[in-house]
N, C-alpha and C positions, 0 to 999 in steps of 0.2 A: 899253398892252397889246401893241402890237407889238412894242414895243423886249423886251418880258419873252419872246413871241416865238421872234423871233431869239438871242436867250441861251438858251435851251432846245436849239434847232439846231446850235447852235455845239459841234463834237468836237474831242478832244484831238491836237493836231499830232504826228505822225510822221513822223521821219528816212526819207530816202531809202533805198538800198542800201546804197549809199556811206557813210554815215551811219553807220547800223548795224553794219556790217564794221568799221569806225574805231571806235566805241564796243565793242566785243567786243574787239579789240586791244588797247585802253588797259584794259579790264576784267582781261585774261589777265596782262598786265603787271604791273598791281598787284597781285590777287589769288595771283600765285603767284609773282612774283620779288621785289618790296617788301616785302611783309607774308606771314612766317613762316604763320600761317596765320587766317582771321577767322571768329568765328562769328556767325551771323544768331538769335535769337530774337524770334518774331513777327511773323512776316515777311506770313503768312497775315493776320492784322490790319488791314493796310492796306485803305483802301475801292478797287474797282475802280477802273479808271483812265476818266477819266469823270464822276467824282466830285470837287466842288472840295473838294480838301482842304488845308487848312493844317498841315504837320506843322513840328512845334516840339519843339528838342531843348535840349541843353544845349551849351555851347562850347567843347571840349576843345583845340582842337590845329586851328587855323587852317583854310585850305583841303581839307583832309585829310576835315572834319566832312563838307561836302556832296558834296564827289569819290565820298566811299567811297558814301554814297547814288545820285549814280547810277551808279553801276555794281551795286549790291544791286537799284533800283530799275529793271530792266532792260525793265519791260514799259511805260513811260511814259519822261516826259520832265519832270523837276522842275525848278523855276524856284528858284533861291536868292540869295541878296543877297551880295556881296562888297565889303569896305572900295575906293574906288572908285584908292587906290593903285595897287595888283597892277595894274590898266590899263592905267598908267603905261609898263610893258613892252608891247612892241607884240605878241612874239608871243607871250608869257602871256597877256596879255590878252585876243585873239584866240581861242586856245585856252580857256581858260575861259569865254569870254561862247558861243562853240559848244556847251559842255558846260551850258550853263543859266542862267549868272553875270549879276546884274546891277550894276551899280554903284550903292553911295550915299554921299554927300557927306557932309562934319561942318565944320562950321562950324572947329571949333580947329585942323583939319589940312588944308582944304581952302580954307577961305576962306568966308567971307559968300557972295559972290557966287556960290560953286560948288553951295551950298545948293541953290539954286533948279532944278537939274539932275534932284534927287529927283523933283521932278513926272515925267518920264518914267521913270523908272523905276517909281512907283507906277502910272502906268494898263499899265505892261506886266506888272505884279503881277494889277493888277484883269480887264485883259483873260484872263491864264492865268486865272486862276479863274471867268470868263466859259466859259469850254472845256472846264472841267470838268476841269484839270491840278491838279496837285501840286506847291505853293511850301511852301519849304521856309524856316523863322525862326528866327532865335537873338535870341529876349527879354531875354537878358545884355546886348547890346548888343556888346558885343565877349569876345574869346577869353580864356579862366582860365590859369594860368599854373603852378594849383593843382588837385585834384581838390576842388571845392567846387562848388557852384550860389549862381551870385551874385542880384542881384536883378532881377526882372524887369520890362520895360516891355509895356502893355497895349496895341504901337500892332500886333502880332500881330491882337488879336481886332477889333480897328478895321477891319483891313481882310478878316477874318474875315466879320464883322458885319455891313459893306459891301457883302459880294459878295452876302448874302445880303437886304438890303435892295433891290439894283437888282434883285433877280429881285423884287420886290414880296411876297418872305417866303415864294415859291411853292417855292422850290429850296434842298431839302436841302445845306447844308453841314456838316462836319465838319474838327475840331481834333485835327493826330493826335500823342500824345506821345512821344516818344524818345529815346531816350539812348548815348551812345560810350563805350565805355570802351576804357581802352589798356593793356598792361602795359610799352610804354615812349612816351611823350611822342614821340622821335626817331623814332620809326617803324619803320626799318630790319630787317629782319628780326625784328621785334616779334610780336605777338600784339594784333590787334582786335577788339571785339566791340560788334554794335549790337541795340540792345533796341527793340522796338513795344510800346505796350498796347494796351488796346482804343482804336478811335475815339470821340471826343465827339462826339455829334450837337448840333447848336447850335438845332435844332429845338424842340425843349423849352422855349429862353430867348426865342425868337421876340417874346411877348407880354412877359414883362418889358424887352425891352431895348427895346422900342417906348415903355416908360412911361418908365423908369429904367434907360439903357444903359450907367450905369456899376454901376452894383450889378449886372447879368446880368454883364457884362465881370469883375467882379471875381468871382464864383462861379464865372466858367467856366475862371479862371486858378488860382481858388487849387484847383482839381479838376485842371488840366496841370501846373501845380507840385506838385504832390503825388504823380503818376504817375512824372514824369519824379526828382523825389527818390528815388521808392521803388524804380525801376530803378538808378541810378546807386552812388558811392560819395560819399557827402558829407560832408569833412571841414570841421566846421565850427570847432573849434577852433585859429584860426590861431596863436596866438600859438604854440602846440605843434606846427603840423605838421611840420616837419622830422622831431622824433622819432617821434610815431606811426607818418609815413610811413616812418621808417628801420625802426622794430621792424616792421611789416606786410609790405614789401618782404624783411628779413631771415630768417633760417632760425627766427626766433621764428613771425613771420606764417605759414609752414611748419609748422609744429610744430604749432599753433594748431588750420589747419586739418585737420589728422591726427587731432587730439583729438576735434573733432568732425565726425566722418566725410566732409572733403572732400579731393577729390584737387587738390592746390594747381596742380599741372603742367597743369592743364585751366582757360582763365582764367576761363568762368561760375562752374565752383565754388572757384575763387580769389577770381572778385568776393566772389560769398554771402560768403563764411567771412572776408573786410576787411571787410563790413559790420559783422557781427554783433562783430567785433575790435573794431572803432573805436567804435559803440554801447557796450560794454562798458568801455572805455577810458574815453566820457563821462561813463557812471553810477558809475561807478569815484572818478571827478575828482568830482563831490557829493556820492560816500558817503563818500570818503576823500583828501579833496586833498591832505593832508601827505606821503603812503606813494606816490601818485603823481607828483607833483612832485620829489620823489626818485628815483620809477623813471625819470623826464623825463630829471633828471640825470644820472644813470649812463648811457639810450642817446645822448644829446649827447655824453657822453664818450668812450663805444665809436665814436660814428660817426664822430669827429673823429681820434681814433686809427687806425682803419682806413684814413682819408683818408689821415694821415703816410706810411703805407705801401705805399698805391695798393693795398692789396686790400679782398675783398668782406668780409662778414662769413658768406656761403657758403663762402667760401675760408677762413675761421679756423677754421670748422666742420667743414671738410674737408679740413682741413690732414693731405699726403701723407707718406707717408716719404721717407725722403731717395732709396731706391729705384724706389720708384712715381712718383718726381721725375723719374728719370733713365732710366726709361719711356718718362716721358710726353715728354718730349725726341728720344727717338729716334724715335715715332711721326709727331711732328711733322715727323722728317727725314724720314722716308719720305713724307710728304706732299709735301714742298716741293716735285718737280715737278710735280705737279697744282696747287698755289698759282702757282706761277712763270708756268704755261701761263696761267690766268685774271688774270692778275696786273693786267695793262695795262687789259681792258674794265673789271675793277673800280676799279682808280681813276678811270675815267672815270666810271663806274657811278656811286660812291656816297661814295667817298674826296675825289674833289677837288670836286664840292657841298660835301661837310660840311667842309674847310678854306676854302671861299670862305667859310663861315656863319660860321664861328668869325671872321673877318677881319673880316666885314664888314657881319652882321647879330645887333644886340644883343639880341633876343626872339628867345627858344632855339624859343618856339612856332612860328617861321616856320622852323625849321630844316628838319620833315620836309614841310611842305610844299615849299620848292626841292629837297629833294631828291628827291618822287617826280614833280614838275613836269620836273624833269632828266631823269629815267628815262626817264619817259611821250614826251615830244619830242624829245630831242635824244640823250639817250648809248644807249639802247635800238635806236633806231631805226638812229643811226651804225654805232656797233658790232656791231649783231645781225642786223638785217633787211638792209640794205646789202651788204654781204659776200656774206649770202649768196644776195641776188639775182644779183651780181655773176659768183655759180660757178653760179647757173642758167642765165644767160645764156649760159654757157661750154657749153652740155653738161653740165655735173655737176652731177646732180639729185640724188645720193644723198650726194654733198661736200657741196651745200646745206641738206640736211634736218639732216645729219649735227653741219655747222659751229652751225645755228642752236640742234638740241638740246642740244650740250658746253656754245656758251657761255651757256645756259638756266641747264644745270646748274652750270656753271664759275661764275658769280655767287656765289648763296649758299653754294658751298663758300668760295671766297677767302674770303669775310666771316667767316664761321665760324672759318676758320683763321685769319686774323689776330686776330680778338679772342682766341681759346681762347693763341694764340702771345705775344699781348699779355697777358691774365691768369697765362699761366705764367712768364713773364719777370716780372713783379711777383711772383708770391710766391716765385722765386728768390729775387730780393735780399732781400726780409724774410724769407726763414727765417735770412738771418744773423745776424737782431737776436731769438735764441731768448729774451731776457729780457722784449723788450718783449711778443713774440706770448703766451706763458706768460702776464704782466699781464691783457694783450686777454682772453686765453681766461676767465681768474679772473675776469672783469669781466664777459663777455658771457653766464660758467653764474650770476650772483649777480643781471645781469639777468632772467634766462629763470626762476631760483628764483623771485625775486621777483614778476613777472608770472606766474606759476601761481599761486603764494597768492593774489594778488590776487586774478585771474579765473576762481578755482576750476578749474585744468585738470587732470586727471591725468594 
């Protein structure tokens, strides 16, 4: 009874000053110079902090998944498990195990004998939850590479279970479910969005898991797999995701969600309206697999064709006149000094990360992780903060304010202009190939015909 006790007494650790200041830094960083813009719903949800909770999501996009929580998660301090690699780097490693990270071992990549390491990282799991903290699980085991939910392992509610066993069953725990969504994997000036539903109280299973702790365990998963499904986008037909995901992603998925009254540019009611698409798409494939398999065929065709070309299939849709071509060209000059100015922090920025990644790391899903790991410690800080320490120290307070706001701003303009410079240089060269676009176009209205019949759109 004592040891339950002292678990009772035991509060949730917080950061220094210092601490604090450092985590709102890396917050502002990401929040406004990495990620285009992120939305939070349910955020309200979450139990006080105080409260052992176990929140479990699904696994999108590598380090990215538990980063962006704590920085949403601003009034606590969440504890999450990281592949025990990333370490490896002395001052990622460093950096991350600050921000929450713990490491665990696998046997097929780390070795037999590294296995055995996990014992400390599970009592510093078991200890946060002793505190009454927020750890944070990916039950997939490791990162999708797809937007699906793979299958999950119950070693979540074990130590879920656990924490609430050493309190002698006296102390409320809770299971909380959640979900990432991205509209791009790479991150970069992207769009994120994270979902909460309500808490599971594990209160309830107390008594069965006492009798029969795998049937509670398994009741209380297939209830967080089902939350966290119903939040997400789940493609579960792999054999066909390429195309789904090309028609959802294309001016179809667009169109789709216009039909039925969403505004696609806003990515919650983009998720909604790819669900209800991809749902449709399913029931579609058992009421009529022939007429679908065929619609499969014609977007592997359009999206294969639009590759030959380097453009979007937003760009065949929008395809300018030859006028509004040479517009959009001069626009572009007028920019070029504003590009030029930011030109350098952004390739330090965001440009030479994503050519080390291309070089030298083959899972595209670690991509946006090194690159907002780059941002966050080394080119952010070089390039932005530095400098303009450098002219306050000088005297010039208002060169300093001034320098740090431009290259704020000078960031995500460069990126913007080089991809928009980069998309109009591609559909230059292909509007030379006016026979093949004409095809593309005939192919991608016989697509979009045919998916309204299908899916009854008008």
């Amino acid at each position: 009874m004592a040891k339950e006790n002292n678990n009772q007494e035991l509060k949730p650790r917080n950061r220094d000053l210092v601490g604090r200041v450092l985590r709102r830094y890396l917050g502002f960083v990401n929040n406004n110079i990495y990620w285009r813009k992120i939305y939070v719903e349910g955020r309200d949800n979450m139990p006080a902090d105080g409260t052992p909770t176990v929140l479990v999501q699904n696994h999108q996009n590598c380090l990215i998944d538990p980063l962006s929580l704590v920085f949403i998660l601003s009034d606590r301090m969440p504890r999450y498990l990281a592949r025990a690699s990333v370490f490896k780097n002395p001052i990622l490693g460093k950096a991350i195990r600050w921000l929450g990270a713990l490491p665990t071992y696998r046997m097929k990549v780390d070795g037999l004998s590294s296995v055995a390491k996990n014992k400390g990282t599970l009592d510093e799991v078991a200890n946060s939850l002793r505190h009454g903290e927020t750890v944070v699980l990916y039950p997939e085991g490791q990162h999708q590479n797809k937007r699906w939910l793979g299958a999950f392992s119950q070693a979540y509610l074990k130590m879920a279970f656990g924490a609430a066993e050493e309190s002698g069953f006296e102390r409320e725990v809770f299971v909380m479910p959640s979900a990432h969504h991205y509209s791009n994997y790479l991150g970069v000036r992207a769009d994120m969005m994270v979902m909460f539903a309500k808490p599971i109280s594990l209160k309830p299973y107390y008594e069965l898991y006492k009798e029969q702790p795998r049937q509670a365990m398994r009741q209380v998963n297939d209830l967080v797999r089902g939350e966290i499904e119903r939040m997400m986008l789940n493609i579960t037909d792999l054999d066909n995701y390429a195309e789904i995901d090309f028609i959802r992603t294309g001016t179809y998925g667009d169109h789709f969600a216009v039909a039925n009254g969403y505004n696609p540019a806003l990515l919650p009611q983009k998720l909604a309206s790819d669900k209800n698409l991809v749902a449709a798409l399913d029931a579609a494939r058992i009421d009529n697999p022939t007429e679908v398999e065929q619609i499969y065929d014609l977007a592997k065709e359009l999206r294969k064709g639009l590759a030959k070309l380097n453009i979007s299939d937003h760009q065949l849709a929008k395809a300018p006149t030859c006028g509004a071509l040479v517009l959009h060209w001069l626009l572009l000059l007028l920019g070029l000094p504003v590009a030029l100015f930011g030109l350098g922090p952004t390739l330090l920025v965001f440009l030479v990360p994503m050519l080390v990644n291309k070089l030298a790391i083959k899972d595209k899903q670690f991509w946006g992780s090194i690159n907002l790991g780059s941002l966050l410690l080394v080119t952010y800080p070089l390039c932005g903060i530095v400098p303009s320490i450098v002219m306050l120290c000088g005297g010039h307070l208002l060169s300093a304010l001034g320098y740090l706001l431009v290259f704020s701003v000078a960031i995500p303009f460069v990126w913007h202009y080089a991809n928009d410079l980069l998309r109009t240089l591609h559909y230059t060269r292909a509007s030379r190939k006016k026979s093949r676009l004409t095809a593309l176009r005939t192919l991608r209205n016989d697509l979009a015909s045919r998916l309204d019949q299908l899916l009854g759109v008008k």
